[in-house]
Each structure stands twice: as C-alpha cells, then as structure tokens.
C-alpha positions, 0 to 999 in steps of 0.5 A: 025763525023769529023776527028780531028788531036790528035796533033792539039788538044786544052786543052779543048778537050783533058779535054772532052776527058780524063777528062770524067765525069759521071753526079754524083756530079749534083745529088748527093744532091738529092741522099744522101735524097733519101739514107737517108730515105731508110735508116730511113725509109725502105719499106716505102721510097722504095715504095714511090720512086717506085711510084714517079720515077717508077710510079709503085705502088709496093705490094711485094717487094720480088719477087724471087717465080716471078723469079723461074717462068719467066725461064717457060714464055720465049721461048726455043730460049732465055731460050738457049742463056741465059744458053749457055752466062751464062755458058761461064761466068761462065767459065771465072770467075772460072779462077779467083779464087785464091788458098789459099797457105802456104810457109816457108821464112826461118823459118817463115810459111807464107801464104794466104787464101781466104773466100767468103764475106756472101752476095753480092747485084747485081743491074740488070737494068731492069724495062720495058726493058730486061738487062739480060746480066747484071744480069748475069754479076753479079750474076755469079761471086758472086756465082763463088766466093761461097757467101753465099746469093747474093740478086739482085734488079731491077727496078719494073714495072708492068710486069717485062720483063721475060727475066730479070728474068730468068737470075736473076734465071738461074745465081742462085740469092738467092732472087730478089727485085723489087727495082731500082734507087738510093733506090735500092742501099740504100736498099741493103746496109743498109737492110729494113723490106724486104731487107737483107743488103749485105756485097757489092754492085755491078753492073752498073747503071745510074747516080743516081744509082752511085751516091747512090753507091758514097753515101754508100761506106764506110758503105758497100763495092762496085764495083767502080763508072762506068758512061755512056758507052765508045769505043775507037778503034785503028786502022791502015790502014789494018781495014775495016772502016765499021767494026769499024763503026759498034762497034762504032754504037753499042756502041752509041746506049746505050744513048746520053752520051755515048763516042765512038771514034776511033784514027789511023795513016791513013788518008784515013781510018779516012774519011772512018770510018766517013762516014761509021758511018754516014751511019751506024747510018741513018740505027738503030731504035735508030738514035737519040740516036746514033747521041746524042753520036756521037756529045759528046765531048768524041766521035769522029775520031782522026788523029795520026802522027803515031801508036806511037802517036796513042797507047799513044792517047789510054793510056790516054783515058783510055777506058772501052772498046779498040778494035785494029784492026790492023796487028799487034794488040799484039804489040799494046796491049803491049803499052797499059796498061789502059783499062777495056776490050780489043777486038783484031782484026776483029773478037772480036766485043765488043758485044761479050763481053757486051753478050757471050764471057766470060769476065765481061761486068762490066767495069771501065769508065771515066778514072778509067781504069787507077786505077781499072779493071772490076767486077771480082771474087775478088770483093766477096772475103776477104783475110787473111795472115797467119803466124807462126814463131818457136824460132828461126825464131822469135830470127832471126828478133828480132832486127829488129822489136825491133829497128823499134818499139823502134824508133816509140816509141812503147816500148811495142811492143818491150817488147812482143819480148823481153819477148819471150826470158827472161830466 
C-alpha cells in the first residue's frame, strides 16, 4: 500500500474514499425479477433460483428438524465457542432493551411503551461455508427483543456446513429455510407455500441480497442497506504498525471490495504500517483476495498534518469499523461522531467484535454511519405514545390547539375540543 498525504487528496479520491458504493444500483434490474417471481410464484421460483445460482436442487425447503440436529454433529470445542459468543451477545443486547415509562407534564399523563414486532426474518450467509457468527448476530437480538417466531434463511447446499446450524439453533431461530440470495429476501418478506412472511428483514449479504432488501422495503421493514466490509484505523505515533497491519489484513480478507485503511499524523509509522501490511498479506491463505482490497480506491495509508486533520479525515470516512489506537484514543473518540462500531486501543482488535465481544457485528457501511447505527434491539421493536389528559389538563392547552387547528383549517378538529367544554 502506498502512503498518501489527506491534504494532497484530489476530488476524485476524496469521492472513492467517501463516497463508497455497494454495487446495488448495477444489479438491481436483475433483483426486482427475481423478487418479483418469488413474489408471484413461490416455492417454485425459490427452487429454480436454488438450482440456477446454488446449483443445488432443492427437496425441502424448511430444514429447522436439520438444525436441531447440527448442534449433535460439531464437536465439543466449537459446540463451546458458540454458546460462550452466543451468551456474551446476548449480554450486550439485553442492555438494549428499553423500559416502557408513564410520567405526569402538568396534568397530562404521558408515556411510552414498547411491543416485540410478531416475526423477524434473519438472513445467515452460508451455504458451503460456515457464518455462524452472523446467524448469532441476528437471531439474538430478535429473540432478546421477545419476537414471537424469528424464521432464518441461508443458502443451500448439498450438505449445509453444521456450524452454521448450530448457531442458527443455539441462538433459538424458530424455523430455518435453505434459501439464500436475493430469493431468500423476497421469501421472507412476502411469504411463499413454505416460508411465513415476517414483519422485518435483517441481516448482511452480498450485493444481491441488498439490493432485494432495497426492493421490498417499504412493503416490510429492514435493517439498512450495508455493502462490502470496511476499517479505517486512527493512529498516533504510540501504535504498533504490525498490530494495525494485522486488522487491516484481516479486514481484507472478506472480499476484493472490501475497504480498510489507516490515517495518522506520523510519517514514519505510515511507512511502517505499509510494509507491514505487505508483508502481512504474502503470509494469508487468502493473499489474492487480501491484495484485491488493498488496491480498492477506498483502501490505503493517509498522512494527516496532524490528529486534528486526522479525527476529521475519519469523520468524513464514516466507517463500519474505527479502531484508535493512540495514547489518548477517548480524546479522539469524542471528536468522532460517525462510525458503526469503534474498538479503542491495542487490545480490542476488530475480530473480537466480528465474533465474541458482545456488540453486533451488523454495522452501517459506505457512509451510512453518518445516518444509522448497527443491527440492535430496537430493529424488532414498535412503540406506542400513551396519553391521558383530565378537564383541566385539556382546558389548560385548549387554545393551543384550537388556534393551530383553526389556522390549518381543520375546524373540526377545533370543534372536538370545543365541544368538551359546552355546558
């Protein structure tokens, strides 16, 4: 990777840097097709995309007895990590949970109350690999939320990896369909002969799967629209470039399109973390797709004048994950408003959120982070406001609402105050 200085950047650096874009808009044709015959035409579309982009011929669709099983076919060492991740999850998201409350604003008995949607629809990538970690990610807060039947799809294959499964059980998914890509979306949003439609959407995917879930929102609730994996890393001079080259490496390995950089004010450190990614990178199984990402317009070594520059260079990169490796990284923090999950100091490598931690690996990306913040309980939740007014509470604003009602010429909404008070 070679260093570049932030204030020499031109503008169309600056666009491919903060300007991210997920690859939706050029498959979304193809997508609203394929939502479209789901949507038209059930289990059968659901099959024929299984067999055309899985190339899997698919018998049963509902596979949750297959699931109950898996959690008996890994072994004791995995079957451990999954509970201890599942329960540290589940930790963290049960802080999310808010308190319906009821107060008095001078006569008016105002409040708030929250309710678990009926059923959630978690999309686990999978297939002939093992994502375990996403299926807990999104299972658990649905659950944590109290939704009634959260249904999870994943990709099918003809053996489905058992570790995915078993996190699908473990997290306590009430029924698992072998389904992926953009047909999985279309399913769990409009419901087929064997998939039940769900009140909301979640979790990541490819392009294909984003654009399904661009398509149907509006028709069913979602996460947000989350692209390829993202790092930028703030550093001063106290880092140890290998450790930031590790993360970076790491981050990289997801796929060619993924973006992962680092930005501090030190010059000599900026050449280090260079080499060492470069180094770092010849020593992965996966060095081609890690090289793929490190030649991505959004990816690479920034040079600021200074941690000012730096903090503000993050700001407006926006990134899924931040890590601060600095001396005084909560200072740094506090000028930092726009991230999907932040990981301060040595010690918090970004892994240990993608896995363990607690916090939800689910994250906004290509600048979203600006606007939304990651998969949490919230998403499987509705609220409702709550109000009782007595006589005189309502005698008290009666010319309040009267005057504003009025003035949009709702006459009878003034009239149904109005007509509280007639003797």
């Amino acid at each position: 990777m070679n260093v570049a200085e932030v204030s020499e950047l031109s503008p169309d650096e600056r666009k491919a840097l903060f300007g991210r874009e997920s690859g939706v808009a050029a498959v979304r044709g193809d997508v609203e097709d394929i939502v479209d015959r789901v949507l038209t035409e059930g289990d059968v579309a659901v099959r024929e995309f299984s067999s055309e982009f899985d190339g899997v011929d698919v018998g049963n669709i509902d596979i949750t007895d297959q699931a109950a099983r898996a959690v008996d076919q890994i072994d004791a060492e995995l079957r451990e990590a999954i509970e201890d991740a599942a329960a540290n999850i589940e930790a963290f998201h049960e802080r999310q949970r808010p308190e319906d409350w009821r107060e008095e604003f001078d006569g008016r008995d105002l409040g708030r109350r929250f309710r678990p949607l009926e059923s959630a629809g978690v999309y686990a990538p999978g297939g002939t690999a093992a994502y375990p970690s996403s299926a807990l990610m999104g299972i658990i807060p649905a659950k944590v939320a109290g939704v009634e039947h959260v249904a999870v799809a994943t990709p099918p294959a003809e053996t489905i990896n058992p570790a995915t499964l078993a996190a699908i059980e473990i997290a306590g998914a009430d029924a698992v369909y072998q389904v992926g890509g953009a047909q999985a979306i279309a399913a769990l949003a409009y419901g087929t002969e064997t998939v039940n439609a769900c009140d909301v959407v979640v979790g990541p995917g490819n392009k294909w799967v984003t654009a399904a879930k661009a398509t149907v929102r509006g028709d069913v609730e979602i996460d947000f629209l989350a692209g390829p994996s993202e790092l930028l890393t703030v550093a001063d001079g106290t880092a140890d470039p290998d450790l930031v080259a590790a993360d970076l490496v790491a981050q990289a390995e997801h796929d060619t399109d993924a973006a992962v950089g680092a930005v501090t004010d030190d010059a000599d450190l900026a050449e280090a973390i260079a080499t060492a990614v470069d180094e770092q990178a010849g020593e992965r199984e996966r060095e081609d797709i890690i090289r793929g990402a490190l030649d991505n317009d959004a990816s690479g070594i920034f040079l600021a004048r200074s941690m000012s520059e730096a903090t503000l260079f993050a700001e407006e990169y926006a990134a899924e994950h931040l890590s601060i490796i600095a001396d005084d990284d909560e200072a740094l923090l506090d000028r930092i408003d726009s991230a999907g999950s932040v990981f301060l100091g040595p010690y918090s490598p970004v892994a240990a959120g993608d896995y363990a931690s607690g916090p939800n690996h689910v994250l906004p990306t290509g600048g979203s982070a600006r606007r939304v913040g990651g998969l949490s309980v919230e998403h499987f939740l509705r609220s409702t406001t709550v109000q009782r007014l007595d006589r005189a509470a309502l005698d008290d604003i009666a010319d309040t609402i009267t005057t504003l009602a009025r003035t949009e010429g709702l006459e009878a909404h003034a009239e149904s105050v109005d007509k509280r008070f007639e003797e």
